[in-house]
Phi, psi and omega in degrees: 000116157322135193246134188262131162269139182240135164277124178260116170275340177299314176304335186256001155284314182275353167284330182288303158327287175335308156346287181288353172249147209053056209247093165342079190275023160266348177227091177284336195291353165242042180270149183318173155274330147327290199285335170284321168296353170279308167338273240281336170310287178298304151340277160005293183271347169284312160316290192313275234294355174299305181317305186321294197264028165244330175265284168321306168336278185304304136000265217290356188261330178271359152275339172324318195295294186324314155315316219265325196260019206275283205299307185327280201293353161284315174333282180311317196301321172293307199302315157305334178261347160262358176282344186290325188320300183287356206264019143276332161319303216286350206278327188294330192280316181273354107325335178280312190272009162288322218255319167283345175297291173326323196281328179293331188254018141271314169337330196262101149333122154302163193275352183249030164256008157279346181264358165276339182283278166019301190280329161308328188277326173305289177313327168303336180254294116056292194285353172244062155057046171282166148245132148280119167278346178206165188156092204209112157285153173291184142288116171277125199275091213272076180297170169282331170236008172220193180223145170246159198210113164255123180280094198276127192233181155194140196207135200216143174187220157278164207286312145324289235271291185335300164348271198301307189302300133011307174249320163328283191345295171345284222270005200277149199275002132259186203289146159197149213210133168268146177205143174092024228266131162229134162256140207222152146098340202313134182230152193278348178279129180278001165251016161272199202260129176241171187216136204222114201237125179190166179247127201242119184252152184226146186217165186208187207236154187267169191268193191267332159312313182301316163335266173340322188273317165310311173283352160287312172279344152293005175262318178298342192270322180272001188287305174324000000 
């Protein structure tokens, strides 16, 4: 025959109390047995949860990142596969613009080559039957790779010939740029005399003292 058991749970909350009172923390080891598994209990739980938030925690914040840096490196990643893609292309394109560099910087006068440009720019107006009234080079102007030099010029003739003179200027095989054109005197007869006041600037390229001299004073300027 089965036999019933009756529990008194009031009775057994107040022996589970009892446990806990007047209990010494300074001798847990003699403490009941209720209170060292609530001890061992809490203890416990007190641990995972450090672990959660100094370890887990952080983990989860450096895979956010990680997460968060997903799309960037696929970006680099197309960008990188099309450059392999192309990159005989890109090897054919950098040689093509080495080869126009090179062409500009023979356009670009040397520092003892300005005074045949100088005489080029004259003789241009000379051949097509100007007169100067003015012609005063400037200050030359210090670039990071080159110098520039501005020309005060004035010159009066015919309307054509100012013209013509112009397209010289253009055409001279180093660079040279007019700038600042005021025309003056226009008259509807085309063989009068008009006067054409601008500034024509020419530039070269620098020398190796200058090179040298620039970079000394950017090391002194970062020095400061």
């Amino acid at each position: 025959m089965a036999k019933n058991i009756n529990i008194d749970l009031n009775a057994w909350f107040e022996q589970a109390q009892e446990q806990f009172r007047g209990l010494n923390p300074n001798e847990p080891g003699q403490w009941p047995l209720l209170p060292k598994l609530a001890t061992f209990a809490a203890t416990t739980l007190g641990v995972l949860a450090f672990g959660w938030f100094t370890l887990v925690s952080g983990q989860s914040e450096e895979l956010q990142a990680q997460v968060d840096t997903e799309p960037r490196l696929k970006e680099e990643y197309r960008s990188k596969v099309a450059q392999a893609v192309n990159l005989s292309e890109l090897r054919k394109q950098r040689v093509q613009v080495e080869e126009y560099v090179k062409q500009l910087e023979k356009q670009l006068p040397g520092k003892a080559e300005m005074d045949a440009l100088l005489s080029d720019i004259n003789q241009a107006g000379l051949g097509r039957g100007l007169e100067f009234e003015l012609f005063r080079p400037g200050q030359v102007s210090v670039k990071d790779y080159y110098a520039e030099l501005p020309i005060s010029i004035k010159v009066s003739g015919r309307y054509h010939d100012i013209g013509a003179f112009t397209a010289d200027i253009a055409n001279l095989s180093r660079i040279v740029t007019l700038h600042n054109l005021v025309i003056l005197g226009a008259s509807k007869d085309a063989n009068a005399a008009l006067s054409m006041e601008a500034t024509a600037r020419t530039y070269r390229y620098l020398d190796q003292a200058e090179v040298d001299a620039m970079r000394a004073d950017k090391q002194k300027g970062k020095a400061k």
